[in-house]
Rosetta silent file (secondary structure, phi, psi, omega in degrees, C-alpha in Angstrom):
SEQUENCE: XXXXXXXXXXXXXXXXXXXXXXXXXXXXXXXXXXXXXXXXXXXXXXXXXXXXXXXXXXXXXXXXXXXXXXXXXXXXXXXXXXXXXXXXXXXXXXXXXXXXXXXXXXXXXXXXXXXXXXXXXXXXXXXXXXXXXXXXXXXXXXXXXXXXXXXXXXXXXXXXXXXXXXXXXXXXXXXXXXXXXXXXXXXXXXXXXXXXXXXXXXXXXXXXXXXXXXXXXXXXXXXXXXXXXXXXXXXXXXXXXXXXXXXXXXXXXXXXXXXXXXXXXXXXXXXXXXXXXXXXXXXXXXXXXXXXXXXXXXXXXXXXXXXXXXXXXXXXXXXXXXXX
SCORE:     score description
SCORE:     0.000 S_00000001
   1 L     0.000  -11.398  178.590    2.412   47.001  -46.354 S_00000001
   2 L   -83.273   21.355  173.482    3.556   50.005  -44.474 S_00000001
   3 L  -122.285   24.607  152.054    6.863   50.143  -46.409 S_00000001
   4 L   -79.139  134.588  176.836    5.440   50.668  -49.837 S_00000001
   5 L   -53.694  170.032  157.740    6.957   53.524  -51.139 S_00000001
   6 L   -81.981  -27.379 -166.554    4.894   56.940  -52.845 S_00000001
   7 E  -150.882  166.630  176.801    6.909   56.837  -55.543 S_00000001
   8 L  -161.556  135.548 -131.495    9.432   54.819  -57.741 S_00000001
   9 E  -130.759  112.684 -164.054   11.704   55.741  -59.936 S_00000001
  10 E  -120.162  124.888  161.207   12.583   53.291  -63.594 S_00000001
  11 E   -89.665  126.197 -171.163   15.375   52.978  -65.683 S_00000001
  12 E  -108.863  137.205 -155.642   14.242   51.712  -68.659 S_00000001
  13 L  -125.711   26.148 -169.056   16.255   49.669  -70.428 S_00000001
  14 H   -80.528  -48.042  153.483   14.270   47.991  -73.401 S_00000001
  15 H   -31.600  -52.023  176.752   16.463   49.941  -76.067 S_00000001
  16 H   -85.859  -55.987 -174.672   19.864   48.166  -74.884 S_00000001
  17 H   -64.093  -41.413  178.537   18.659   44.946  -73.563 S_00000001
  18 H   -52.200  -80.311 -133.023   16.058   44.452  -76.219 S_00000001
  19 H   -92.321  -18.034  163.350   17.610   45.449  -79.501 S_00000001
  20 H   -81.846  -59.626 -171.034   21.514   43.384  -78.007 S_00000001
  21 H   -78.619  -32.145 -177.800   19.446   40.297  -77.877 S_00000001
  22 L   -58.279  150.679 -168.390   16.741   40.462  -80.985 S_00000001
  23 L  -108.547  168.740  -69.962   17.940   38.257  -83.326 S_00000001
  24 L   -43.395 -140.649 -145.677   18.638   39.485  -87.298 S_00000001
  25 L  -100.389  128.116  141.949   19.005   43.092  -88.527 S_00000001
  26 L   -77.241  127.336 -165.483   17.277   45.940  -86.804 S_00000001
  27 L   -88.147  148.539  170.107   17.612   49.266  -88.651 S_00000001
  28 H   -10.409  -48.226 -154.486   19.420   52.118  -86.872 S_00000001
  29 H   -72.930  -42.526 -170.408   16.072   54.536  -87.404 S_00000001
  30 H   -66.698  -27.205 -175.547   13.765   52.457  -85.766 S_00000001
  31 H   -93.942   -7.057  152.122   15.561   51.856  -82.382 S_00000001
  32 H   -63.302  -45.616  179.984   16.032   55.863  -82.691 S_00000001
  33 H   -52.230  -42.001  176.181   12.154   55.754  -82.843 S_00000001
  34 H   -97.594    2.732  157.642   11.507   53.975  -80.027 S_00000001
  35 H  -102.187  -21.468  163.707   13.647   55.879  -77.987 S_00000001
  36 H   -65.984  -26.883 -167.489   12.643   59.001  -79.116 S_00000001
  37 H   -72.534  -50.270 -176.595    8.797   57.723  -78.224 S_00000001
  38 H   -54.322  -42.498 -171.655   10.314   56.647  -74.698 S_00000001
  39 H   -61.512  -16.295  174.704   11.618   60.131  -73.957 S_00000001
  40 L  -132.674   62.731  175.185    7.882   61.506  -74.182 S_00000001
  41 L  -123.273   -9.865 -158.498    6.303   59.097  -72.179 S_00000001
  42 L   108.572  -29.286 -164.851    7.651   60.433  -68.774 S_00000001
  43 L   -58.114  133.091  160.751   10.746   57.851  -68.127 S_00000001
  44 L   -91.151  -36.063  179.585   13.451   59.918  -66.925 S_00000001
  45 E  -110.919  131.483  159.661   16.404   57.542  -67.495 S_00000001
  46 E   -87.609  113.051  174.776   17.202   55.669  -70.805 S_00000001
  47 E   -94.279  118.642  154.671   19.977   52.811  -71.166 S_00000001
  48 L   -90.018  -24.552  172.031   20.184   53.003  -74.819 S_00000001
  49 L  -157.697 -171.060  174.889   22.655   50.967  -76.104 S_00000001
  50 L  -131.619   91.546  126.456   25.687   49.082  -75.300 S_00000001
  51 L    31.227   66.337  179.140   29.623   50.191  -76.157 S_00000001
  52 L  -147.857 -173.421 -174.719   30.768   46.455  -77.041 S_00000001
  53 L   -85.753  147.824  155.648   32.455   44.621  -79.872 S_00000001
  54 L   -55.537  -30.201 -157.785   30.196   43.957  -82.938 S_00000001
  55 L   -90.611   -1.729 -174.830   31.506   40.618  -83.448 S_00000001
  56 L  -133.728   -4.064  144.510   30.369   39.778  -80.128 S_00000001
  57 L  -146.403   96.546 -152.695   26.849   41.471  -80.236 S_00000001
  58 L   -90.153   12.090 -168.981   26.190   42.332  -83.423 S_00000001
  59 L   -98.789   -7.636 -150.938   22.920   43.485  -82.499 S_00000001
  60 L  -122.467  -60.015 -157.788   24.785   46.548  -80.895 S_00000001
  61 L   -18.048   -1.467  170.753   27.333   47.295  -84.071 S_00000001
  62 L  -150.075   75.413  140.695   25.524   51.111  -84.738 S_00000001
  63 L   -84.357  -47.119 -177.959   25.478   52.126  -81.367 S_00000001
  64 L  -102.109   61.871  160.010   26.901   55.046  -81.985 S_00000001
  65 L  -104.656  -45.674  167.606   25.051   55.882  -85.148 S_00000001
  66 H   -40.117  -64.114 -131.745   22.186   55.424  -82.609 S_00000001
  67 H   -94.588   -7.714 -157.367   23.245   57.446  -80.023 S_00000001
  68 H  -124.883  -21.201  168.486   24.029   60.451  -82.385 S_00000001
  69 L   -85.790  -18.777 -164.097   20.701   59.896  -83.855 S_00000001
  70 L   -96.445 -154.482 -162.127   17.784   60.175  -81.213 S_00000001
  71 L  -110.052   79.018  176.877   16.853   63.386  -79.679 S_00000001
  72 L    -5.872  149.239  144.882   17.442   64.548  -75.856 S_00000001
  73 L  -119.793  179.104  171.787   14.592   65.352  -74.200 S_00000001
  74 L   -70.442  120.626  163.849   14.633   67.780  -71.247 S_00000001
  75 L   109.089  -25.959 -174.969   14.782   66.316  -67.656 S_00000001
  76 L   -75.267 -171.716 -174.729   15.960   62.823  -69.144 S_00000001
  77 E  -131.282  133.248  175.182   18.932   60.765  -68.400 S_00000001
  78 E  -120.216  109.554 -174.794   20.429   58.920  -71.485 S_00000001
  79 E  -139.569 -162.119 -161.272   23.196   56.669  -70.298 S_00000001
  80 L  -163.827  174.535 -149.250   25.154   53.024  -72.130 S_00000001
  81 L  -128.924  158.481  164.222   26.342   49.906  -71.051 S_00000001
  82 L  -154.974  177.378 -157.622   30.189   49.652  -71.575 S_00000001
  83 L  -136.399  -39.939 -178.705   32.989   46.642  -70.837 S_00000001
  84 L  -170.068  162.540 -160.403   35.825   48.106  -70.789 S_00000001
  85 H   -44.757  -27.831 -166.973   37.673   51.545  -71.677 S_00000001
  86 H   -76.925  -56.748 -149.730   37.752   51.692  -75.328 S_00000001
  87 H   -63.564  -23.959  168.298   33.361   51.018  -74.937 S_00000001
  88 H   -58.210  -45.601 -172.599   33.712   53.884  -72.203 S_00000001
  89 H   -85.908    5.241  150.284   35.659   56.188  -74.207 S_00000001
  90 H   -78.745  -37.366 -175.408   33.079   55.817  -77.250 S_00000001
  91 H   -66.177  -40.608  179.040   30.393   56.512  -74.816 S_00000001
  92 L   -75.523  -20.682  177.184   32.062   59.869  -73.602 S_00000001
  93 L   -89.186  -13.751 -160.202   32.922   61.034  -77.254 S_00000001
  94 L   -67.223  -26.301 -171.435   29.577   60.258  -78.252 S_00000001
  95 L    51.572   16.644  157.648   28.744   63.853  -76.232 S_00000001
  96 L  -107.743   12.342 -155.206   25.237   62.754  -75.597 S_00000001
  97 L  -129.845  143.632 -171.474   25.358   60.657  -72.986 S_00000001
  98 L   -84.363   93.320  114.625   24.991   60.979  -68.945 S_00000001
  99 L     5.603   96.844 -177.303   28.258   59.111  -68.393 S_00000001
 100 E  -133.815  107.225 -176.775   27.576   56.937  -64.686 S_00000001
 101 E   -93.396  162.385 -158.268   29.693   54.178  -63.334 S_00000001
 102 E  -131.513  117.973  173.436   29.051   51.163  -62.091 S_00000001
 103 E   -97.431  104.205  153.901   31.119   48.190  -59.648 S_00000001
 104 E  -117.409 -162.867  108.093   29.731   45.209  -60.088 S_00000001
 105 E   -61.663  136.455 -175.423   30.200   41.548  -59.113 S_00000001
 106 E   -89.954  107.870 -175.078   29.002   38.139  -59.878 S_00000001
 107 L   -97.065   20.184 -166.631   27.522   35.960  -57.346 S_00000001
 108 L  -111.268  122.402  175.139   27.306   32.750  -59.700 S_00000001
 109 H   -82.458  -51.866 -154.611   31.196   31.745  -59.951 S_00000001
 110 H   -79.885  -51.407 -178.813   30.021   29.376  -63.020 S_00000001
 111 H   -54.776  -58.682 -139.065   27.704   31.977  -64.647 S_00000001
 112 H   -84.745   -2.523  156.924   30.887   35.021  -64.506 S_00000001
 113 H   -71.678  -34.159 -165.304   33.218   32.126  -66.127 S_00000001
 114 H   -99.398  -58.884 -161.402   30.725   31.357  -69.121 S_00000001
 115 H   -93.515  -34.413  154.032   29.936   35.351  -69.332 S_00000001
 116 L  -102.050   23.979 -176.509   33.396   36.872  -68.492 S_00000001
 117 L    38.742   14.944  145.361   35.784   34.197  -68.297 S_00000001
 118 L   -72.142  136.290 -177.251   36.644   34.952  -65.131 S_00000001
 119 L  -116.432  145.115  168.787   36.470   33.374  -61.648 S_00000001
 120 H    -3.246  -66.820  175.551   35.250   35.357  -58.355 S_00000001
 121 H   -42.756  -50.252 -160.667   38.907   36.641  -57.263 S_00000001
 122 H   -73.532  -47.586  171.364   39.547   37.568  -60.310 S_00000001
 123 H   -54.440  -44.765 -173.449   36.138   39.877  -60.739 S_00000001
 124 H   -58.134  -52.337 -165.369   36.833   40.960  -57.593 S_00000001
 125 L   -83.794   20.444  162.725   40.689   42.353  -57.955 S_00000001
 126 L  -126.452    7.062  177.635   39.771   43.795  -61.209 S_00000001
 127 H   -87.083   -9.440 -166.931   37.465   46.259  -60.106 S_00000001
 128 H   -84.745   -3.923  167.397   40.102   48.833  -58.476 S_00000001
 129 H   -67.566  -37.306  178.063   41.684   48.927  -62.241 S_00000001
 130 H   -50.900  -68.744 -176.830   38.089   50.048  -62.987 S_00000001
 131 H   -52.117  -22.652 -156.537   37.703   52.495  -60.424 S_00000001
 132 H   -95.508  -24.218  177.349   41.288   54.100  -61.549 S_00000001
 133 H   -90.114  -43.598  165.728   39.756   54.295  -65.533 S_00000001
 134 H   -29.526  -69.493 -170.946   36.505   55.926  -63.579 S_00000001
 135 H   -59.564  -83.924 -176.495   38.950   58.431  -61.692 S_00000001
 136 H   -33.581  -30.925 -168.559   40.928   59.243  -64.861 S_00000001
 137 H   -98.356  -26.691  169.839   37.628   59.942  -67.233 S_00000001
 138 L   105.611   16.189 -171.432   36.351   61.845  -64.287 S_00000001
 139 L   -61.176  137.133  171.170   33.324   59.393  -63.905 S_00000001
 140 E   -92.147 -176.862 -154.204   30.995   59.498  -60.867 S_00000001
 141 E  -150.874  101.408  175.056   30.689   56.304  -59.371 S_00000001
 142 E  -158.498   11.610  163.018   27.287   55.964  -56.739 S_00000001
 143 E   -98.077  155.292  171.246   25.701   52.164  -58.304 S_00000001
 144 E  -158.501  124.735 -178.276   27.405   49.114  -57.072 S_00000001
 145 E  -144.715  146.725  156.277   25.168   45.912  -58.016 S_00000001
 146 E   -79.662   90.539  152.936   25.550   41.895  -57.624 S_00000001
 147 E   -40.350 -178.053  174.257   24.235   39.684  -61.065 S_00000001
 148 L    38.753   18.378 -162.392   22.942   36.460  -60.492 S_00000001
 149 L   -61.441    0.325 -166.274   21.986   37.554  -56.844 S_00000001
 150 L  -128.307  -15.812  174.335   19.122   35.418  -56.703 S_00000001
 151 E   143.758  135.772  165.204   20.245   32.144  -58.554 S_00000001
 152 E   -95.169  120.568 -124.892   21.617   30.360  -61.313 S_00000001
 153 L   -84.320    7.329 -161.320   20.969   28.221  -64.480 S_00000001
 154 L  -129.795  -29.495 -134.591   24.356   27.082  -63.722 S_00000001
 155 L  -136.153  -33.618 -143.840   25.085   27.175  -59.901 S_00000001
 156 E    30.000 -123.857 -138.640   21.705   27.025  -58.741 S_00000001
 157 E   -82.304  163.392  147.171   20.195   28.507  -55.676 S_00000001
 158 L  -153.427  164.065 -144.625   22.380   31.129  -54.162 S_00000001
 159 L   -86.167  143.442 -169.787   22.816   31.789  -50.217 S_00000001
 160 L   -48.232  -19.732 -148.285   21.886   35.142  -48.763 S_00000001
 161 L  -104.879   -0.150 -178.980   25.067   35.504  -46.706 S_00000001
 162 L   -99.253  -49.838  175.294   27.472   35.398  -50.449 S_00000001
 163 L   -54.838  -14.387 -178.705   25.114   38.199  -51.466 S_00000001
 164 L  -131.434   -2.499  163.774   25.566   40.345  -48.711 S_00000001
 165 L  -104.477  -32.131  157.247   29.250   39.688  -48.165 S_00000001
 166 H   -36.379  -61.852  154.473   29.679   40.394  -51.632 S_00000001
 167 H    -9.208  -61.823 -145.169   27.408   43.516  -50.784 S_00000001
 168 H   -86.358  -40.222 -178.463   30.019   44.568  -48.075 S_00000001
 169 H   -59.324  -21.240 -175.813   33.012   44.211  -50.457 S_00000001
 170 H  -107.092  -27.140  166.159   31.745   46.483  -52.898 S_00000001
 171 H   -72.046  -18.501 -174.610   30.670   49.090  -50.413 S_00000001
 172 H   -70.649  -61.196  175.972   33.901   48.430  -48.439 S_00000001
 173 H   -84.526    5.714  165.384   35.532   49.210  -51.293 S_00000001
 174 H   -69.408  -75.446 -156.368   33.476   52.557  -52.650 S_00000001
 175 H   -46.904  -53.201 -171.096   34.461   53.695  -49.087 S_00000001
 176 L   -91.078   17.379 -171.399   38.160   53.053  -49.426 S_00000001
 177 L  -127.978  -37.599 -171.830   38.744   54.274  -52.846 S_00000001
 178 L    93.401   32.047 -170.719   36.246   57.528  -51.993 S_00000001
 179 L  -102.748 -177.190 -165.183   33.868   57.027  -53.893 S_00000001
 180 L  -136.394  108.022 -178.658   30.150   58.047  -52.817 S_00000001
 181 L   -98.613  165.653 -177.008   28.182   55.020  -53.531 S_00000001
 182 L  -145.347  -26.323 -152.098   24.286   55.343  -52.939 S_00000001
 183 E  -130.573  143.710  177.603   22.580   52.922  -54.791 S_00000001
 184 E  -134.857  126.038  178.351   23.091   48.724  -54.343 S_00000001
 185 E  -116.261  121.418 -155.830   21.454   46.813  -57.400 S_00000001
 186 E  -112.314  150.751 -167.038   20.425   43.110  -56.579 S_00000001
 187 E  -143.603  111.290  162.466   20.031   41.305  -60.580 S_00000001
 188 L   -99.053  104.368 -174.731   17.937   38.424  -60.894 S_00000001
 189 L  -107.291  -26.559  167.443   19.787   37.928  -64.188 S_00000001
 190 L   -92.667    6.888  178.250   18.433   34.242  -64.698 S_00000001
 191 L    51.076   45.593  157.346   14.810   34.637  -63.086 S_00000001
 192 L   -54.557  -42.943 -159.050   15.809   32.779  -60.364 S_00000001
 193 L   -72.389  174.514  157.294   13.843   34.746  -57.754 S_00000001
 194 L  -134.475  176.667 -169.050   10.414   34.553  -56.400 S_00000001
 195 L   -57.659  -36.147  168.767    8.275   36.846  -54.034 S_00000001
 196 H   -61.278  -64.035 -176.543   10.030   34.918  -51.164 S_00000001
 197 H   -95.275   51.802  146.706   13.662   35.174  -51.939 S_00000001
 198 H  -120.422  -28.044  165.399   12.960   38.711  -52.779 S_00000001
 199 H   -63.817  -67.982 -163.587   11.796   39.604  -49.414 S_00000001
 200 H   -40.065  -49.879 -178.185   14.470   37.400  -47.860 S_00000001
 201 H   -91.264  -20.461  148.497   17.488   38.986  -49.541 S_00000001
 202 H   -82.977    3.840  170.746   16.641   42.485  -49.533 S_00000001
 203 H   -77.467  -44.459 -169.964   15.624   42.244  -46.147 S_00000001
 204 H   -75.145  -55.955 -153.712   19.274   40.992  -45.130 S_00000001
 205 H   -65.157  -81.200  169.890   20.687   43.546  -47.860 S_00000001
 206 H   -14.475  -90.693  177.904   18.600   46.652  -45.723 S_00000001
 207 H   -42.542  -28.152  173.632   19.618   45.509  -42.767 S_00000001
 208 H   -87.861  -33.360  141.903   23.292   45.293  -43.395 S_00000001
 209 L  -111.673   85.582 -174.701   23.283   48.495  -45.350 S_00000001
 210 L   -61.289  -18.123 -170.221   20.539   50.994  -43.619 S_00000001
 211 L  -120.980    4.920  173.190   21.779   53.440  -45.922 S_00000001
 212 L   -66.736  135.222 -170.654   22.191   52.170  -48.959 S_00000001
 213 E  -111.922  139.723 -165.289   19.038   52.811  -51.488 S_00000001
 214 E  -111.246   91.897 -166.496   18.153   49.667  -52.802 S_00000001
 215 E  -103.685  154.016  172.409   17.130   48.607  -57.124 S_00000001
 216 E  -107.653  132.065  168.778   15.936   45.606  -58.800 S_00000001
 217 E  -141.440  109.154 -147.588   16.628   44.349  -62.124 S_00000001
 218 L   -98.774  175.630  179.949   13.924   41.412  -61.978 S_00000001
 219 L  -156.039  137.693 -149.945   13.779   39.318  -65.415 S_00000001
 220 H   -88.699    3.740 -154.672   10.239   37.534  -66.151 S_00000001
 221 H   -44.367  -39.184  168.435   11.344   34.312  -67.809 S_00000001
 222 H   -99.783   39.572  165.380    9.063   32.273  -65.275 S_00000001
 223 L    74.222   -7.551 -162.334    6.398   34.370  -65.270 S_00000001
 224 L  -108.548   36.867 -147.241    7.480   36.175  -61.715 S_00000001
 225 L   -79.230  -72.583 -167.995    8.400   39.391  -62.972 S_00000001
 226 L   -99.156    8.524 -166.583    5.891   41.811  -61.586 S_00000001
 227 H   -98.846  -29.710  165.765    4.881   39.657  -58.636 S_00000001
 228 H   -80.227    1.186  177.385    8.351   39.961  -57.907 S_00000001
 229 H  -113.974  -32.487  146.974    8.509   43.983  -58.025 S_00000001
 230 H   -32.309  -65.024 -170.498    5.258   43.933  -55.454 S_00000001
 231 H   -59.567  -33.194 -178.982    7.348   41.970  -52.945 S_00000001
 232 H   -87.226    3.865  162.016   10.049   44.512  -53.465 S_00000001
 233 H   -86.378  -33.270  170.497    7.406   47.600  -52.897 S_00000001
 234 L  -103.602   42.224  149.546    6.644   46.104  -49.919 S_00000001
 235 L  -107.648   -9.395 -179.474   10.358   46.315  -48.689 S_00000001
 236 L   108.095   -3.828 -155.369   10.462   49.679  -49.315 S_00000001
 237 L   -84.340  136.804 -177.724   12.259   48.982  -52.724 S_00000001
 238 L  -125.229  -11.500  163.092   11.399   52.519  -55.270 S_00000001
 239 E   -95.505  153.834 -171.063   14.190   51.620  -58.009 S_00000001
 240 E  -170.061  128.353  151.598   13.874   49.152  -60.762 S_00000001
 241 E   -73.745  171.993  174.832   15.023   48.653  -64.118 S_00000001
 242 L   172.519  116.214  176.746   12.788   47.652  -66.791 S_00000001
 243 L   -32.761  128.809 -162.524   11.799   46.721  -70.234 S_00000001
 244 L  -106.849   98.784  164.684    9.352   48.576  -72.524 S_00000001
 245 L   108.088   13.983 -166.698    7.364   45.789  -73.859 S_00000001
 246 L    50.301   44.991  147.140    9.453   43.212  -71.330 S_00000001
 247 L   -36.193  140.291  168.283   11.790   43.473  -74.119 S_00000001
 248 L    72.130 -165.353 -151.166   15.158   41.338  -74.391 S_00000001
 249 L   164.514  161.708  170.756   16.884   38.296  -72.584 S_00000001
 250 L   -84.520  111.603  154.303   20.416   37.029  -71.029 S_00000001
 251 H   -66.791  -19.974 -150.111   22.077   35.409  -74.261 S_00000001
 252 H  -112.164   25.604 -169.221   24.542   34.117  -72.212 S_00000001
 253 H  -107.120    1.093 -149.018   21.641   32.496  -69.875 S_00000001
 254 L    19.782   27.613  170.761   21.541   29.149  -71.824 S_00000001
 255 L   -98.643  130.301  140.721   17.678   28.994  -71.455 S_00000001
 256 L   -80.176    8.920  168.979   15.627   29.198  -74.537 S_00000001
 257 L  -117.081   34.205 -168.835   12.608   30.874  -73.135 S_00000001
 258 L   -85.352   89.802  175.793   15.026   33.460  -71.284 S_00000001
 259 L   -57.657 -176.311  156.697   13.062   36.596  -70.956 S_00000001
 260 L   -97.866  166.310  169.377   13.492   40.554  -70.821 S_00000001
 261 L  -142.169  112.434   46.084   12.658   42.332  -67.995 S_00000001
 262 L  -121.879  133.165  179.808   10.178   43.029  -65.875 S_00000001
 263 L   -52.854  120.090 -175.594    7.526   44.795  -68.618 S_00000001
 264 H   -58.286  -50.316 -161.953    7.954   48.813  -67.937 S_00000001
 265 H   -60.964  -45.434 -158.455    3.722   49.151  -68.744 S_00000001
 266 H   -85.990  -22.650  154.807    2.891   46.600  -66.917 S_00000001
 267 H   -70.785  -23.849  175.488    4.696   47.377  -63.847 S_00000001
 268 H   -82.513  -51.312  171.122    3.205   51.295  -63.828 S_00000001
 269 H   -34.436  -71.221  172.400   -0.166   50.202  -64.284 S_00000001
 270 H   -15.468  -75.978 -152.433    0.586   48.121  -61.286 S_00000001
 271 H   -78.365  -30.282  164.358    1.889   50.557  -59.310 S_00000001
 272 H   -70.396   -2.889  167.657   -1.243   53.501  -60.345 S_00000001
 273 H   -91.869  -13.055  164.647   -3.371   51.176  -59.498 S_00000001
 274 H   -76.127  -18.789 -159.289   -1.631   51.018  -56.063 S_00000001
 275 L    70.989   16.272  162.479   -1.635   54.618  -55.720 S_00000001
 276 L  -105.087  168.386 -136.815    1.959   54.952  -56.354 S_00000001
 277 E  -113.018  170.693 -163.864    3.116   57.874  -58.265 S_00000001
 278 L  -140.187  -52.074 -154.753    5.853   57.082  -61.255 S_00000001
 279 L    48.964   33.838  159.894    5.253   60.390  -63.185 S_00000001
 280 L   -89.907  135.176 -178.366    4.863   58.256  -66.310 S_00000001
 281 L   -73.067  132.595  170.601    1.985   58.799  -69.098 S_00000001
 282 H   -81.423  -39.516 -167.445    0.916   55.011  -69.142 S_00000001
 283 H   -97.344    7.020  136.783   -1.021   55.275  -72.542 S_00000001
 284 H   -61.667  -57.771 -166.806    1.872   57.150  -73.878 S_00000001
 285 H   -58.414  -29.560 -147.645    3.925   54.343  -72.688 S_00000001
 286 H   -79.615  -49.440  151.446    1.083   51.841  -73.907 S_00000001
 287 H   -46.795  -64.605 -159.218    1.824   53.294  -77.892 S_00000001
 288 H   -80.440   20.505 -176.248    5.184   53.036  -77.600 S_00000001
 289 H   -86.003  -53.320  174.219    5.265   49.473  -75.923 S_00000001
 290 H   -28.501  -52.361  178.536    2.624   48.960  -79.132 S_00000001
 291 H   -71.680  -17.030 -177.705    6.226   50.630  -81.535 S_00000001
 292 H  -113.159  -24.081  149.020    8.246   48.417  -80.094 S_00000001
 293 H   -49.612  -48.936  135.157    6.255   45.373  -80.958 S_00000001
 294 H    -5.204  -61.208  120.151    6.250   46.611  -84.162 S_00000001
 295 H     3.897  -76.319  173.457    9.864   46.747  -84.442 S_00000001
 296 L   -85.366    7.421 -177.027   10.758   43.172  -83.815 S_00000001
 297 L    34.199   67.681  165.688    7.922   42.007  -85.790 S_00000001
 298 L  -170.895  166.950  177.682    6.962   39.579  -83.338 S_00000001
 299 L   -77.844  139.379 -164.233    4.563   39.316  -80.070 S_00000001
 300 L  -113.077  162.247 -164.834    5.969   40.893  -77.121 S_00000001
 301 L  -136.152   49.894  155.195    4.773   39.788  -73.597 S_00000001
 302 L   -82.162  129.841 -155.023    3.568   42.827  -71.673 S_00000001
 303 L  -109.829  -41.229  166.213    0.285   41.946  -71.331 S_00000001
 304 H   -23.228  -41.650 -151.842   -0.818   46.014  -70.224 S_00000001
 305 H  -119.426   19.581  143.249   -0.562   47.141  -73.478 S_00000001
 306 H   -74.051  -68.442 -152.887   -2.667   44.188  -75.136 S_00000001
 307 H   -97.645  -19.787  154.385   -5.595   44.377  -72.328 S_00000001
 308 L    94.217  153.278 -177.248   -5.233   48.194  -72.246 S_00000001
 309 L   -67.810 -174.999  170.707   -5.652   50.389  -68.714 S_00000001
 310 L  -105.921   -9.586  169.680   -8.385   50.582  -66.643 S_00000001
 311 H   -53.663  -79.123 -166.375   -8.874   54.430  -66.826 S_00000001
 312 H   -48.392  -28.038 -175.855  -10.537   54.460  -70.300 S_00000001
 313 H   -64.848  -57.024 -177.103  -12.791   51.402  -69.193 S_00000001
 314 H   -24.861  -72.278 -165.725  -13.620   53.694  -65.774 S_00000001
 315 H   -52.288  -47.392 -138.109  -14.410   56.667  -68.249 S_00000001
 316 H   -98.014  -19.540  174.964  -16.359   54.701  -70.508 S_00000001
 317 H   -87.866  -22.161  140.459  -18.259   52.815  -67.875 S_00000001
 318 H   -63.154   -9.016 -153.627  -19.007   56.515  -66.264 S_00000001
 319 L    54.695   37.991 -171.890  -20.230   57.934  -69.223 S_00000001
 320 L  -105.535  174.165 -173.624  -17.615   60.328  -69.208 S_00000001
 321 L   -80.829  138.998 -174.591  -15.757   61.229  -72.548 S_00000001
 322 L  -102.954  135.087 -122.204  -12.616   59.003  -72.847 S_00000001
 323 L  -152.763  158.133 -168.680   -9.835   61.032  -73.314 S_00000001
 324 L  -120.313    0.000    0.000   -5.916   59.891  -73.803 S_00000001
């Protein structure tokens, strides 16, 4: 336990992953709504949408109607998911957006055939074409992350030592291209992992790169969501994506219970109840988890913002005035 962090740091990502997977029409204003509500809950960074073809997520077709509608706040990060140059070079005209690049890799050969038609060599030898549209747009480059790192619906389990020579290849090659990577992002993208083989492979991942700062993007589909963001506070892990209402799913996961991930509420309770600091309002976040239910017109499965914090219960069980 003496490697939980003080603090931790969340990208929240319930605007892109959510609103790419719900299925008929959401309108434009409302996922401006809930992002403006995320921007004044404390979250510093926002993935809001994704740069991609409509015809191939049609759930994304007014991103940038989106992106021109919500409202900066001060101190946030606004950033987009993109595929390839033309989704980059919408993101950079959009002139709202913190512009950040990203190398990743697949460690599922079968999943990155079914989601990118591609096989392993092929992901690999296409990232320095990447790095070279980075370098031309003027992009920084300091994430490098592995999908499937923890197992696959396809592939099943997969072994620590593909994850961390994959690891070395993408840091090998940050190094030899010049780029100044900082951050390594391990993706449970099928909710493969559990509290064990979350220790186990960021343990190897640490050790093999002492200097690397180390994020999770956990997915709850089997229920291991936030049990799996404990085991990675006590590795020392302080970054994590995450879902505002555990929002979204892999479409491309063939599961039909194929979650969003890890609930944003429900991990920050967690961690104030730990004594670790977030600098998130929770019962701001707790409305807008509430707005984003609301939204999809359906039940959402953050359970925090159902059963409510434990502050006002404190206050009310002090006799003190409860206060928001």
């Amino acid at each position: 336990m003496s490697d939980l962090p003080k603090r931790i740091s969340i990208k929240e990502e319930g605007p892109r992953e959510g609103f790419q997977f719900e299925k008929g029409v959401i309108p434009a204003a409302r996922k401006i709504a809930l992002i403006d509500s995320l921007s004044q809950t404390g979250l510093k960074q926002i993935q809001t949408v994704s740069f991609v073809p409509a015809k191939n997520v049609p759930g994304m077709a007014d991103a940038d109607e989106v992106v021109q509608g919500f409202r900066r706040a001060p101190g946030v990060s606004y950033t987009a998911l993109w595929l390839n140059e033309r989704g980059l070079e919408r993101a950079i005209d959009s002139g709202k957006l913190d512009i950040k690049g990203i190398l990743t890799l697949t460690a599922s050969e079968k999943f990155l055939l079914r989601n990118q038609k591609r096989n392993l060599a092929e992901n690999l030898a296409a990232l320095p074409g990447l790095i070279a549209m980075y370098k031309k747009h003027e992009v920084p480059v300091e994430r490098v992350s592995i999908a499937a790192a923890f197992g696959c619906n396809f592939e099943g389990d997969i072994p620590v030592a593909t994850v961390v020579d994959m690891s070395r290849q993408l840091v090998e090659m940050g190094r030899d291209y010049g780029l100044d990577v900082k951050v390594l992002s391990l993706a449970d993208t099928m909710a493969w992992a559990t509290p064990q083989s979350i220790r186990r492979v960021v343990g190897a991942v640490r050790e093999a790169f002492p200097e690397l700062q180390i994020s999770l993007h956990l997915h709850d589909t089997r229920g291991m969501g936030v049990a799996n963001a404990y085991a990675g506070l006590e590795m020392g892990v302080a970054m994590f994506d995450a879902a505002v209402g555990g929002l979204g799913g892999c479409p491309f996961a063939a599961h039909s219970g194929a979650a969003g991930n890890v609930c944003t509420e429900d991990l920050i309770f967690m961690c104030d109840e730990m004594g670790i600091e977030s600098g998130v309002d929770l019962e701001a976040l707790l409305e807008t988890a509430r707005l984003a239910e609301d939204i999809v017109g359906h039940p959402l499965p953050g359970a925090v913002k159902s059963g409510g914090s434990l502050r006002r219960l404190r206050q009310k069980i002090a006799g003190e005035p409860v206060v928001a």
